[in-house]
PDB file with one MODEL, atoms N, CA, C and O in Angstrom:
MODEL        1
ATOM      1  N   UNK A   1       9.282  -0.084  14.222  1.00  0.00           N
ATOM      2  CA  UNK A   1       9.193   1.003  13.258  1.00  0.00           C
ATOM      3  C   UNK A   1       9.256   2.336  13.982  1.00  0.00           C
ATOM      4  O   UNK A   1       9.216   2.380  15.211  1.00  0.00           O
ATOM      5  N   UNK A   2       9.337   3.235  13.357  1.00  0.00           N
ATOM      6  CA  UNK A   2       9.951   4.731  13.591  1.00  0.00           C
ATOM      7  C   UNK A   2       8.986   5.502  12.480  1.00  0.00           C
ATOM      8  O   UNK A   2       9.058   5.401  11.255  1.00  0.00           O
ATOM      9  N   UNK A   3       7.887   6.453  13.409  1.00  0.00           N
ATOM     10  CA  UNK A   3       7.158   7.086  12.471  1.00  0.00           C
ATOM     11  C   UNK A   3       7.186   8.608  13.004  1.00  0.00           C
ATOM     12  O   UNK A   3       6.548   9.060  13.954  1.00  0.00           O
ATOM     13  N   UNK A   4       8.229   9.393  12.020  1.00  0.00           N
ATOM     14  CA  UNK A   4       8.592  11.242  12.332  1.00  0.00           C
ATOM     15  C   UNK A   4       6.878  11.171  12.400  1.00  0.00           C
ATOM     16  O   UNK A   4       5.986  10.496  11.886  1.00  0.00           O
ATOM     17  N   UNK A   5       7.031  12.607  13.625  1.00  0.00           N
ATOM     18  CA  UNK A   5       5.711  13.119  14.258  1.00  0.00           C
ATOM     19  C   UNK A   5       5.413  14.044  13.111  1.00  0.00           C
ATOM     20  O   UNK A   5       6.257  14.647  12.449  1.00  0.00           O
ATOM     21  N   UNK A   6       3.780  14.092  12.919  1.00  0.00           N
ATOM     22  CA  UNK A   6       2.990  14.936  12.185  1.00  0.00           C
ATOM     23  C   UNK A   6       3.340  13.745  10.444  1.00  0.00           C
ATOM     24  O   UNK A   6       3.675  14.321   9.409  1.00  0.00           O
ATOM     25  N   UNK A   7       3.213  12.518  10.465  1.00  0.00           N
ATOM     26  CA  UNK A   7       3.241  11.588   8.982  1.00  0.00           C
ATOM     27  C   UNK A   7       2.066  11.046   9.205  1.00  0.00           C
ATOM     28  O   UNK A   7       1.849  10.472  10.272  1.00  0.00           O
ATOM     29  N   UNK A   8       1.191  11.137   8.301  1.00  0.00           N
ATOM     30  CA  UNK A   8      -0.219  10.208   8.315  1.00  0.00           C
ATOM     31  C   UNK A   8       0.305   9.120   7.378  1.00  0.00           C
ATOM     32  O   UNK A   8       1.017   9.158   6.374  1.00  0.00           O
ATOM     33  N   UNK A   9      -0.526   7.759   8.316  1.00  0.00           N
ATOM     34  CA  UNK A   9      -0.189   6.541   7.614  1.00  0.00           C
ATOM     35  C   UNK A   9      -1.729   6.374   7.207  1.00  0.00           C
ATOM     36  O   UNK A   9      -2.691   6.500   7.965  1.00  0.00           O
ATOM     37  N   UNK A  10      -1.747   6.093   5.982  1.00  0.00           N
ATOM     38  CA  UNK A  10      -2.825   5.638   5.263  1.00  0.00           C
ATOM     39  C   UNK A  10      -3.461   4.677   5.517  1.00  0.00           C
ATOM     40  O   UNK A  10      -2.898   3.620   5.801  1.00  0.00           O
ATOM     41  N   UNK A  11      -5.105   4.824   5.474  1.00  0.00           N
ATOM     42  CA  UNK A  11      -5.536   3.375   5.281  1.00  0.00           C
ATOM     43  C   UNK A  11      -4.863   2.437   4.970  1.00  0.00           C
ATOM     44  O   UNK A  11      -3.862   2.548   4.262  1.00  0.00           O
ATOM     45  N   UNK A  12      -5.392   1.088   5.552  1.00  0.00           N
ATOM     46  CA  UNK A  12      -4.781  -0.069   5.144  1.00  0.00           C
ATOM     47  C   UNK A  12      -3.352  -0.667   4.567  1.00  0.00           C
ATOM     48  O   UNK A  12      -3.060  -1.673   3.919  1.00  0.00           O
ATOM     49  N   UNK A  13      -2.563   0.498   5.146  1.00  0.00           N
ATOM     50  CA  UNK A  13      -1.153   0.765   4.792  1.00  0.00           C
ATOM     51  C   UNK A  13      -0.691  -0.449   5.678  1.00  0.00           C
ATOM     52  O   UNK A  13      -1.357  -0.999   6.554  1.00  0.00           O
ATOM     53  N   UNK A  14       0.305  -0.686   5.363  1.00  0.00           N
ATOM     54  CA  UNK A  14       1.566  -1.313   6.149  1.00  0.00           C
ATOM     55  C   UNK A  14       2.571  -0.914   6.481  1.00  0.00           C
ATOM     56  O   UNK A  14       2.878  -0.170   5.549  1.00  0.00           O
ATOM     57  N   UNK A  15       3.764  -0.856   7.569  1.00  0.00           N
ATOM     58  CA  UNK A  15       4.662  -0.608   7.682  1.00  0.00           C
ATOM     59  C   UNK A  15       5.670  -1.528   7.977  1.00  0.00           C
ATOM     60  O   UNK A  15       5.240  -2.183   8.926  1.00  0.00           O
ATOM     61  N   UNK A  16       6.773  -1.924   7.673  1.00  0.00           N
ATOM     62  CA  UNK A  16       7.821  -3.259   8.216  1.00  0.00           C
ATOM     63  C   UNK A  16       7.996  -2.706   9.672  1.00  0.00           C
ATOM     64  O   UNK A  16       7.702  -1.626  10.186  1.00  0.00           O
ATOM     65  N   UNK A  17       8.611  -3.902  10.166  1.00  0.00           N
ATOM     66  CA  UNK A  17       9.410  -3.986  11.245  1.00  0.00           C
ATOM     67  C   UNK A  17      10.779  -3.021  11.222  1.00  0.00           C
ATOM     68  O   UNK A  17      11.769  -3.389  10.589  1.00  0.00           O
ATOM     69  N   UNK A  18      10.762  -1.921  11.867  1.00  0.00           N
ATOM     70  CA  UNK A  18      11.979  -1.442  11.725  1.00  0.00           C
ATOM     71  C   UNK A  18      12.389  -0.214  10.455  1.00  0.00           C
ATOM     72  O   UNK A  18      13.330   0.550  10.242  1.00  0.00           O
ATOM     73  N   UNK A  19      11.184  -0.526   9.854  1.00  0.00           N
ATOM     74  CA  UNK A  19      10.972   0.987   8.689  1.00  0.00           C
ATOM     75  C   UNK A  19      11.148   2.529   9.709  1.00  0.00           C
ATOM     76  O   UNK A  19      10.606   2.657  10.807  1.00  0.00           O
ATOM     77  N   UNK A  20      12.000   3.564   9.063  1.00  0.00           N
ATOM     78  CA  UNK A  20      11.723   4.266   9.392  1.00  0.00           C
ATOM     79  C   UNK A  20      10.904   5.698   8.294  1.00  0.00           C
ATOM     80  O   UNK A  20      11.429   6.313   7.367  1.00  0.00           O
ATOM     81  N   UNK A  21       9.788   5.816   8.748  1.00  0.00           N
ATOM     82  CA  UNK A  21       9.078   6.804   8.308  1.00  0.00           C
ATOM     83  C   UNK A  21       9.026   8.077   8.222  1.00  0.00           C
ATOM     84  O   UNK A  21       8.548   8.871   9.032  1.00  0.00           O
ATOM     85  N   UNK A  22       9.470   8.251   7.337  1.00  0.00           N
ATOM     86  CA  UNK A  22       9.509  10.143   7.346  1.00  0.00           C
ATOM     87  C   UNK A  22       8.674  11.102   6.570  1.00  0.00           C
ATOM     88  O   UNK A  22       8.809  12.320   6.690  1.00  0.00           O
ATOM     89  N   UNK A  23       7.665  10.449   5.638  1.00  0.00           N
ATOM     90  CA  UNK A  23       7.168  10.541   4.408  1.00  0.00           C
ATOM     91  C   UNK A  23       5.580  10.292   4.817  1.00  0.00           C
ATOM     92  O   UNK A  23       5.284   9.484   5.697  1.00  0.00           O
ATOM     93  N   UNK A  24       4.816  10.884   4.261  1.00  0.00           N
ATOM     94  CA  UNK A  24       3.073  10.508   4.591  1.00  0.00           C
ATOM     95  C   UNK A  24       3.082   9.169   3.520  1.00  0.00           C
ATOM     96  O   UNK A  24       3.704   9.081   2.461  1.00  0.00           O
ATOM     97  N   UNK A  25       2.070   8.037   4.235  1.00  0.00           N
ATOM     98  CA  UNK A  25       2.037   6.996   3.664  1.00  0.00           C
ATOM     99  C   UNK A  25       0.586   6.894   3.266  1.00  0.00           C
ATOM    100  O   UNK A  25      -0.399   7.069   3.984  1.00  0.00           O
ATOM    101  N   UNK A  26       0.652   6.484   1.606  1.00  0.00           N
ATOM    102  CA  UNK A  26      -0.653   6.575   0.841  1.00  0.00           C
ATOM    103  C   UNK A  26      -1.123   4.959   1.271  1.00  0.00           C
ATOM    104  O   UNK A  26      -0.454   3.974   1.583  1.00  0.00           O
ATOM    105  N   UNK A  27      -2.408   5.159   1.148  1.00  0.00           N
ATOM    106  CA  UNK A  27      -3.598   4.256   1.360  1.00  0.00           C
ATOM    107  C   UNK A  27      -2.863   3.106   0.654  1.00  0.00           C
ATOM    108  O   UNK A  27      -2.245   3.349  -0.382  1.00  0.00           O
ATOM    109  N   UNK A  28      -2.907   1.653   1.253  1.00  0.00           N
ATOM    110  CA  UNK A  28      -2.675   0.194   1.022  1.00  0.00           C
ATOM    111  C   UNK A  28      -1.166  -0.015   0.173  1.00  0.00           C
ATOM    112  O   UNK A  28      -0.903  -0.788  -0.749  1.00  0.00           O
ATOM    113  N   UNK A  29      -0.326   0.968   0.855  1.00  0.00           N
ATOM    114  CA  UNK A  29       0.768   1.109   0.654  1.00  0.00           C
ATOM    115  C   UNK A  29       1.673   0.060   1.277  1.00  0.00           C
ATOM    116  O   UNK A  29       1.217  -0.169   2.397  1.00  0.00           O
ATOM    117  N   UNK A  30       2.923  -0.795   1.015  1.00  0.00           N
ATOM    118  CA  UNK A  30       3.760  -1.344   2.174  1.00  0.00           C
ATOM    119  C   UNK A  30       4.885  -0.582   2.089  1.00  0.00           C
ATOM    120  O   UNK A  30       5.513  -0.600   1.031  1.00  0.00           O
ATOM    121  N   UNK A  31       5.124  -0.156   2.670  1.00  0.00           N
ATOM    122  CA  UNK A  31       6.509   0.925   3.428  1.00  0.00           C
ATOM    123  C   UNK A  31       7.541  -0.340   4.057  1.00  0.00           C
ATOM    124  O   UNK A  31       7.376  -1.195   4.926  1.00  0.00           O
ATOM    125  N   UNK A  32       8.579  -0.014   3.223  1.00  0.00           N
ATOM    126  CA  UNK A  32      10.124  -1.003   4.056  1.00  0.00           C
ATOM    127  C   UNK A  32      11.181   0.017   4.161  1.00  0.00           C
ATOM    128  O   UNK A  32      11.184   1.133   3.640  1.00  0.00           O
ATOM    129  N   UNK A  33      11.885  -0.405   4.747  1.00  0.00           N
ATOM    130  CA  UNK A  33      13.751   0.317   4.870  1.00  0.00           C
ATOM    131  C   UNK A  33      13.970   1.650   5.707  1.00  0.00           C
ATOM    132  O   UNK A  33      13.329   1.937   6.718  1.00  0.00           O
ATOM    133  N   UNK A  34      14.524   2.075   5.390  1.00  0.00           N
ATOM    134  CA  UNK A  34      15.348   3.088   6.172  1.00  0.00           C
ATOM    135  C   UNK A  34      16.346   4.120   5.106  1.00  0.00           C
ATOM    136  O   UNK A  34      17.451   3.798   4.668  1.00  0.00           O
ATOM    137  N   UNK A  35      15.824   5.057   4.914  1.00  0.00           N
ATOM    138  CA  UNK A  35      14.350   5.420   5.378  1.00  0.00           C
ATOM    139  C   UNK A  35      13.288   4.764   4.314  1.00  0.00           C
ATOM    140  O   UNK A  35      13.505   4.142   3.274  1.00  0.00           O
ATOM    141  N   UNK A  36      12.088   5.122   4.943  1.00  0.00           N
ATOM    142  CA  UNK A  36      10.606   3.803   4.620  1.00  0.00           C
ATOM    143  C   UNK A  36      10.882   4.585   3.098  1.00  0.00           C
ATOM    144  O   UNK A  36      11.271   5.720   2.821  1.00  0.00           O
ATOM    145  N   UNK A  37      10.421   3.218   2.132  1.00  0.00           N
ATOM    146  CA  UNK A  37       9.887   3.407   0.909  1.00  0.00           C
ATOM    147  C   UNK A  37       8.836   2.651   0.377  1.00  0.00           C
ATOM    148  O   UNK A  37       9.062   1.443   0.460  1.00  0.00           O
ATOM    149  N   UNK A  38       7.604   2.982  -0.220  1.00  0.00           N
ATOM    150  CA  UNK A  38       6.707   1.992  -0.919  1.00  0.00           C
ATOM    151  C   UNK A  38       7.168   1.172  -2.025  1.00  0.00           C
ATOM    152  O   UNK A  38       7.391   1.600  -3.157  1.00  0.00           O
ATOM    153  N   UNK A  39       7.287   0.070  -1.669  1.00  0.00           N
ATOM    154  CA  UNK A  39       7.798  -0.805  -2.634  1.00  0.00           C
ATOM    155  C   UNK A  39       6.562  -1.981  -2.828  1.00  0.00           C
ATOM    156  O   UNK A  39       7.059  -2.962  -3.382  1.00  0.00           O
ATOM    157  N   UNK A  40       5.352  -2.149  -2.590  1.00  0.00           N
ATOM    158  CA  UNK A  40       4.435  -2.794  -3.470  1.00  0.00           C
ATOM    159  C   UNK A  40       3.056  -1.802  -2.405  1.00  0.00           C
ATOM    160  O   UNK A  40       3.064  -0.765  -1.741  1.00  0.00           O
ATOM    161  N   UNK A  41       1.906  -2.980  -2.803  1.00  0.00           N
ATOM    162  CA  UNK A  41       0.676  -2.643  -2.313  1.00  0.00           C
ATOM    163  C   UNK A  41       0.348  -3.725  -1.783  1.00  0.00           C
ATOM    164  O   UNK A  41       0.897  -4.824  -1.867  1.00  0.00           O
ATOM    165  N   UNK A  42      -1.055  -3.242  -0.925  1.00  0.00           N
ATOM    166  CA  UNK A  42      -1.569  -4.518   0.329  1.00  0.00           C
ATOM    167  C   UNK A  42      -3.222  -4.096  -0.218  1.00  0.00           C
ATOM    168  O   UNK A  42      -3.416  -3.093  -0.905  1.00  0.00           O
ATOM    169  N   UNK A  43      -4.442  -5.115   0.247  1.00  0.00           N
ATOM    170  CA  UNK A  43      -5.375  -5.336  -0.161  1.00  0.00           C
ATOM    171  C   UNK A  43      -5.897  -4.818   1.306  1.00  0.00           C
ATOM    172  O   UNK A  43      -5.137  -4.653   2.260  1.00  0.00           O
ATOM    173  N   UNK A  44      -7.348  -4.580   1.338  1.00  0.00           N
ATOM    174  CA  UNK A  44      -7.762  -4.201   2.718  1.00  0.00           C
ATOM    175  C   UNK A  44      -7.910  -5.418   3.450  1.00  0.00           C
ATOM    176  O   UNK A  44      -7.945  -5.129   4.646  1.00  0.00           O
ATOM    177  N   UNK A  45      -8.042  -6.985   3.223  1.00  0.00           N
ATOM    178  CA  UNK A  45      -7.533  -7.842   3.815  1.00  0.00           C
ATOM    179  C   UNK A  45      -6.087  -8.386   4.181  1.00  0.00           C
ATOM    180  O   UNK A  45      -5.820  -9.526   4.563  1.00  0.00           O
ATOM    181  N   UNK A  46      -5.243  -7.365   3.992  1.00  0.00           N
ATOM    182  CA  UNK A  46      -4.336  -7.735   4.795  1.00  0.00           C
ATOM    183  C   UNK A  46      -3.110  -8.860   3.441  1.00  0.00           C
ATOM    184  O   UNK A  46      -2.282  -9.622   3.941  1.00  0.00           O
ATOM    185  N   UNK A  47      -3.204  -8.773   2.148  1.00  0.00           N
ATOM    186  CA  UNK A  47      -2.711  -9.115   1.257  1.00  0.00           C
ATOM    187  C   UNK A  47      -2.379  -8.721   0.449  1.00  0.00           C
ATOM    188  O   UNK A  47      -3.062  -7.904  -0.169  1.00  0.00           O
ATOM    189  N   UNK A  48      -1.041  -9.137  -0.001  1.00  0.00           N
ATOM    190  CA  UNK A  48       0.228  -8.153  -0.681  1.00  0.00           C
ATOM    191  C   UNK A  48      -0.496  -8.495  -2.598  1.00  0.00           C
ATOM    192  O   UNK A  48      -0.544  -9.516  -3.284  1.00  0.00           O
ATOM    193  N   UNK A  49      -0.732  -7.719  -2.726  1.00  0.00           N
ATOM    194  CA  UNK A  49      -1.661  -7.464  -4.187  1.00  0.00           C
ATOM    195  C   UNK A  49      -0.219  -8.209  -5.592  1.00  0.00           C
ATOM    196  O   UNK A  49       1.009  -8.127  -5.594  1.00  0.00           O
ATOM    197  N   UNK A  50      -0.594  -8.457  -5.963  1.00  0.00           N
ATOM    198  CA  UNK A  50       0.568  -8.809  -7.263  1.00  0.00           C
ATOM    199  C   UNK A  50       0.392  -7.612  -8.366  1.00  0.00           C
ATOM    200  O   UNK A  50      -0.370  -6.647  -8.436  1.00  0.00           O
ATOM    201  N   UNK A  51       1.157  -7.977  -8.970  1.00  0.00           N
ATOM    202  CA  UNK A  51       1.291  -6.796  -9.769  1.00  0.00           C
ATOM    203  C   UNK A  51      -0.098  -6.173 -10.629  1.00  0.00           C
ATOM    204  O   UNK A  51      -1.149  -6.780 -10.837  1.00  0.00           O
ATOM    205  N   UNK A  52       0.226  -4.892 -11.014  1.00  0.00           N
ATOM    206  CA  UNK A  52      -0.977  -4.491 -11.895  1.00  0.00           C
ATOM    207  C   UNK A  52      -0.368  -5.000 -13.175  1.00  0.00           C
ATOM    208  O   UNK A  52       0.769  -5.258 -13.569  1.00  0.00           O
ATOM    209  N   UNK A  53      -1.840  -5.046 -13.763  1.00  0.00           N
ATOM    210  CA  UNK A  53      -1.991  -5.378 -15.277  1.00  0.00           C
ATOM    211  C   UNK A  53      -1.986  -4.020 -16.126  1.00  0.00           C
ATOM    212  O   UNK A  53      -2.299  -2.893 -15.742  1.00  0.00           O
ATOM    213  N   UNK A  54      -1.488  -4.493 -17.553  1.00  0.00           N
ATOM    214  CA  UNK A  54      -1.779  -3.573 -18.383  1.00  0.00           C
ATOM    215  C   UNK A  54      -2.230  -1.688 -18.426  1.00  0.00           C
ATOM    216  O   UNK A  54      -1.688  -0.701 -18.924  1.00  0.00           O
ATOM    217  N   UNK A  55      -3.853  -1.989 -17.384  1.00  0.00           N
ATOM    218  CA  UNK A  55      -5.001  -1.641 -17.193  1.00  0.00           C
ATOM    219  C   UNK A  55      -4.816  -0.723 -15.763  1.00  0.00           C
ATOM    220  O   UNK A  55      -5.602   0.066 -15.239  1.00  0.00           O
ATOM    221  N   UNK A  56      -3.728  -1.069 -15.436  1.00  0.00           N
ATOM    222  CA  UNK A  56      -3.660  -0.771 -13.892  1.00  0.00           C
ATOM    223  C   UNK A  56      -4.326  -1.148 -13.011  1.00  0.00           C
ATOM    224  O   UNK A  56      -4.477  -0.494 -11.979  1.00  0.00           O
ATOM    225  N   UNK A  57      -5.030  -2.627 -13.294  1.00  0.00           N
ATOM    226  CA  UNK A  57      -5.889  -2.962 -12.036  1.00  0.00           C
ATOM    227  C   UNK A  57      -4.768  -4.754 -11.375  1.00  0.00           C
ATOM    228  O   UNK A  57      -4.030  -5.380 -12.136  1.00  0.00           O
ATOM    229  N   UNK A  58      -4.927  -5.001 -10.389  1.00  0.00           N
ATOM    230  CA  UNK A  58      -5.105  -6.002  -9.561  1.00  0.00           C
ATOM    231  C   UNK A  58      -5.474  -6.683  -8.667  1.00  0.00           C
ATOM    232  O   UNK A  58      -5.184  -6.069  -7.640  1.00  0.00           O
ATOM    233  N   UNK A  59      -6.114  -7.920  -8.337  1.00  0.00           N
ATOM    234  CA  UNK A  59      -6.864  -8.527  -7.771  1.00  0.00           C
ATOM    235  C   UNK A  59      -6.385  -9.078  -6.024  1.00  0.00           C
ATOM    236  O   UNK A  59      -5.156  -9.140  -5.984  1.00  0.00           O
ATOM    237  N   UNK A  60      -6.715  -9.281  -5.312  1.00  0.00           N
ATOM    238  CA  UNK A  60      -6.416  -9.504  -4.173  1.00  0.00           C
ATOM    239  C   UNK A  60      -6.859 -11.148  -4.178  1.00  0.00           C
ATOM    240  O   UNK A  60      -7.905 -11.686  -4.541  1.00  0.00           O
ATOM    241  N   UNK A  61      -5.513 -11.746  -3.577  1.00  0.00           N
ATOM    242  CA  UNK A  61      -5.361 -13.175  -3.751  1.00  0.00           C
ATOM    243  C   UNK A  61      -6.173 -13.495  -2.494  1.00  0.00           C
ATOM    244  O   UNK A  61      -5.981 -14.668  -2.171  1.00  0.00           O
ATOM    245  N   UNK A  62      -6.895 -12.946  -1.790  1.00  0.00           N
ATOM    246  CA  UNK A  62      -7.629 -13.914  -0.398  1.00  0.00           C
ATOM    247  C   UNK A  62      -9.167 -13.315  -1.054  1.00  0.00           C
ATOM    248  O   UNK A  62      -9.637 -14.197  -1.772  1.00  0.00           O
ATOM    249  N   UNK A  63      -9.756 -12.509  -1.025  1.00  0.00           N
ATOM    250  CA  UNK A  63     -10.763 -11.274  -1.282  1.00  0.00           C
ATOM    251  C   UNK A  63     -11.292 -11.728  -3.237  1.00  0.00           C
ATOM    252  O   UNK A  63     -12.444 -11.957  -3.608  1.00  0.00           O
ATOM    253  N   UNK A  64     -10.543 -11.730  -3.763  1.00  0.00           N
ATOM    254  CA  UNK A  64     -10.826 -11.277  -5.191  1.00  0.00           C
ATOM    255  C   UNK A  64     -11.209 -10.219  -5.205  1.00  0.00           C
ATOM    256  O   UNK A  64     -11.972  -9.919  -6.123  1.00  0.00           O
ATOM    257  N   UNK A  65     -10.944  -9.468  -4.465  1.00  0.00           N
ATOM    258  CA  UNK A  65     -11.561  -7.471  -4.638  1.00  0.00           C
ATOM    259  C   UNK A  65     -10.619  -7.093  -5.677  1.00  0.00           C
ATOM    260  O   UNK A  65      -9.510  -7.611  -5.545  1.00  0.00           O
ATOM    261  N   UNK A  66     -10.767  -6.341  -6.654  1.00  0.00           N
ATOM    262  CA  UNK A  66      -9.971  -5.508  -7.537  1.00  0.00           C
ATOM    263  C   UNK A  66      -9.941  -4.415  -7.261  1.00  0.00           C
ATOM    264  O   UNK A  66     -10.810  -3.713  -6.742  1.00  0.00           O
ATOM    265  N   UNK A  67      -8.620  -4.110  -7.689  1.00  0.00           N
ATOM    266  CA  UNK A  67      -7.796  -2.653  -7.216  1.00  0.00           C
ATOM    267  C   UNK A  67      -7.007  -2.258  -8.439  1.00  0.00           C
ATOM    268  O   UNK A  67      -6.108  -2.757  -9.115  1.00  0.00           O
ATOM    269  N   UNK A  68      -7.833  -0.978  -8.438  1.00  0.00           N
ATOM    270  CA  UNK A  68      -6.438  -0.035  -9.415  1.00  0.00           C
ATOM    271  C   UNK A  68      -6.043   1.137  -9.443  1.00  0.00           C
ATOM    272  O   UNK A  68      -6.843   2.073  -9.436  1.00  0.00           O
ATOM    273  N   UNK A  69      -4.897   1.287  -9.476  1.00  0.00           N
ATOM    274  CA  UNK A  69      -3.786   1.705  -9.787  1.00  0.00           C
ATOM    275  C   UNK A  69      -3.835   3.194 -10.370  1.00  0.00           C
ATOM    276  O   UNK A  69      -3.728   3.172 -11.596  1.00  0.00           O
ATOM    277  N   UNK A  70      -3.959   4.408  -9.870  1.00  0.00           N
ATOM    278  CA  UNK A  70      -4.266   5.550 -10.571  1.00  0.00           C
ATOM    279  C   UNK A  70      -3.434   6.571 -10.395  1.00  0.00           C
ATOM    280  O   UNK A  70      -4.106   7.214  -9.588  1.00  0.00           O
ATOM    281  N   UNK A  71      -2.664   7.067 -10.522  1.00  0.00           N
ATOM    282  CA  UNK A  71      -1.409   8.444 -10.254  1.00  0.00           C
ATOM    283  C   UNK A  71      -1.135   8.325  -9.362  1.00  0.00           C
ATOM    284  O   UNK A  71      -1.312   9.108  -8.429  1.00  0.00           O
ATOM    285  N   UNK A  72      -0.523   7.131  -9.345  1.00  0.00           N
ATOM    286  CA  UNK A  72       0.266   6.669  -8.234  1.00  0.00           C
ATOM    287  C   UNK A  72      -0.567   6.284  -6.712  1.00  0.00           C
ATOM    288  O   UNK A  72      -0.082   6.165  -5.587  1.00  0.00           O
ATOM    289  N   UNK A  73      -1.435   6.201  -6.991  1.00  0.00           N
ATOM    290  CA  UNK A  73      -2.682   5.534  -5.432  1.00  0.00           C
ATOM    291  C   UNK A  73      -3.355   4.457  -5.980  1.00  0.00           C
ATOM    292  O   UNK A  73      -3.594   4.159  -7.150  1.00  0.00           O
ATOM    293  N   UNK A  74      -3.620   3.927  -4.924  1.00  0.00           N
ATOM    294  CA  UNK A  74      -4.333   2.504  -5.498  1.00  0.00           C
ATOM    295  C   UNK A  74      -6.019   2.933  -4.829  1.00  0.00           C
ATOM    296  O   UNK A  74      -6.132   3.956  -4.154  1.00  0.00           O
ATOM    297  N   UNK A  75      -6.986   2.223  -5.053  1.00  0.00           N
ATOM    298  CA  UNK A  75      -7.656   2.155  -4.565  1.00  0.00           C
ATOM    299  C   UNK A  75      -8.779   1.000  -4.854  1.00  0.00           C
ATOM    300  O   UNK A  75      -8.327   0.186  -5.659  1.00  0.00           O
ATOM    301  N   UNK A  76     -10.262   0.656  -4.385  1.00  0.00           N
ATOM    302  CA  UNK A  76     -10.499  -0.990  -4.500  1.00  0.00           C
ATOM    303  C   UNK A  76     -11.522  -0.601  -5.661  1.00  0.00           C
ATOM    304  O   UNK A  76     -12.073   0.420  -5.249  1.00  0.00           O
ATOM    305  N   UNK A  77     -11.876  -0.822  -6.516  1.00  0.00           N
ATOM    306  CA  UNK A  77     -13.020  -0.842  -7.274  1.00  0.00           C
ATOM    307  C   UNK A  77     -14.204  -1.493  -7.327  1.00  0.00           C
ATOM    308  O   UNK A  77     -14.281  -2.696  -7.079  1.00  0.00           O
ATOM    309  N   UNK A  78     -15.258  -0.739  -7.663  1.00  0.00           N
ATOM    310  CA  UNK A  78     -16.491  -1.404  -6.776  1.00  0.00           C
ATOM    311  C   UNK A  78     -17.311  -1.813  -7.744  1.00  0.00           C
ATOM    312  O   UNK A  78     -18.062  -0.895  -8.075  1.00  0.00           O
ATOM    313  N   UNK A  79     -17.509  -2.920  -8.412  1.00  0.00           N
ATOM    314  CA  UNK A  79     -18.160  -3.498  -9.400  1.00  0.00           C
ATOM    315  C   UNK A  79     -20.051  -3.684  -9.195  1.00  0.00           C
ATOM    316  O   UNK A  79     -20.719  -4.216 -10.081  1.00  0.00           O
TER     317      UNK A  79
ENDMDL
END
């Protein structure tokens, strides 16, 4: 991967192999391509979240932590 100087990568973000980054990357984001784009979300264990519901929330398939979905950031919700 290729990350332009002065881009903060977010918490629990991901980046591919070979992404190049030009863009600040929001929290539990996965970044692919060239140039990088967020094309889903990751859980703070390290798991690619499935889609949101309705509600904007989704669950993390290793964790069961729930996460949702808010102007465009995700974040974990704390029950």
């Amino acid at each position: 991967s290729t990350v332009v100087c002065g881009i903060t990568i977010g918490r629990f973000a991901f980046i591919a192999a070979g992404a190049v980054v030009t863009h600040d990357v929001p929290d539990y984001a996965l970044v692919v391509g060239v140039p990088g784009r967020v094309v889903g979300w990751m859980s703070a264990h390290g798991e690619r979240l499935p889609s949101f519901d309705e509600n904007g929330r989704a669950r993390c398939p290793d964790s069961a932590e729930l996460y949702e979905m808010r102007e465009g950031r995700v974040a974990p919700i704390t029950e």
